[in-house]
Residue, then its C-alpha position, 0 to 999 in steps of 0.5 A: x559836839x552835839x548840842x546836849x554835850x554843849x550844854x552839860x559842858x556850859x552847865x558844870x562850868x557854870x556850877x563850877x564858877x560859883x563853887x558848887x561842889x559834888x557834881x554828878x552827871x547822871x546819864x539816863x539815855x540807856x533807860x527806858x521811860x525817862x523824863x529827861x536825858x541827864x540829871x546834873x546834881x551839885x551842891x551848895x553850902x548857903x540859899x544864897x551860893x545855891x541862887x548864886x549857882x542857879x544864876x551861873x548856870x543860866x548865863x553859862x547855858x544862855x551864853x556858851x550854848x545859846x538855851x534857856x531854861x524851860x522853868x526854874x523852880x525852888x528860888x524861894x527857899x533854895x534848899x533845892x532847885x530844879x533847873x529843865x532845860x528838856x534834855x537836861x534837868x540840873x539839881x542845885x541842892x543844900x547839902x542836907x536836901x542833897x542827902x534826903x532825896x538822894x537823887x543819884x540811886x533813883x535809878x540804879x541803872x544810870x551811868x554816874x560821872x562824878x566831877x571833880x570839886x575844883x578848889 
């Protein structure tokens, strides 16, 4: 398995140990011009379950594919934070931010995998 797919594995295991929910990986590889690879977005209900997330999500990458992140940014109110792991960028939204941005049509061409909520 190569390291990107390591990390996108490690990743959604890490949203999905603090419940965050709606995750769509959205793979940019066929596109042109791209900041990154892939766009992992999910979701929280509070500022402290989308921190909880983001915090998940570093030790899952750290631990299960040995990366950290290159920055982290938006703790401060955690209506959206944006995780850059170079290949990969993860999206920890509140619901409402989620609706506003609307990241998942940004580029119409990407493949989106949605995954499953785990209840």
């Amino acid at each position: 398995m190569n390291e990107t797919k390591k990390l996108i594995e490690q990743i959604t295991e890490g949203i999905q140990d603090k419940k965050g929910k709606k995750i769509v990986i959205a793979d940019l590889t066929q596109i042109d011009d791209t900041i990154c690879k892939y766009f992992i977005i999910c979701q929280g209900n509070s500022p402290s379950q989308v921190t909880a997330i983001v915090e998940s999500v570093r030790e899952f990458a750290r631990k299960g594919a040995n990366v950290k992140p290159y920055a982290i940014d938006g703790l401060r109110n955690a209506q959206w934070v944006a995780m850059d792991y170079a290949d990969v960028l993860v999206h920890v939204f509140m619901p409402e931010a989620r609706e506003f941005y609307n990241l998942e049509t940004l580029w119409a061409d990407a493949r989106l995998t949605q995954i499953p909520d785990l209840d």
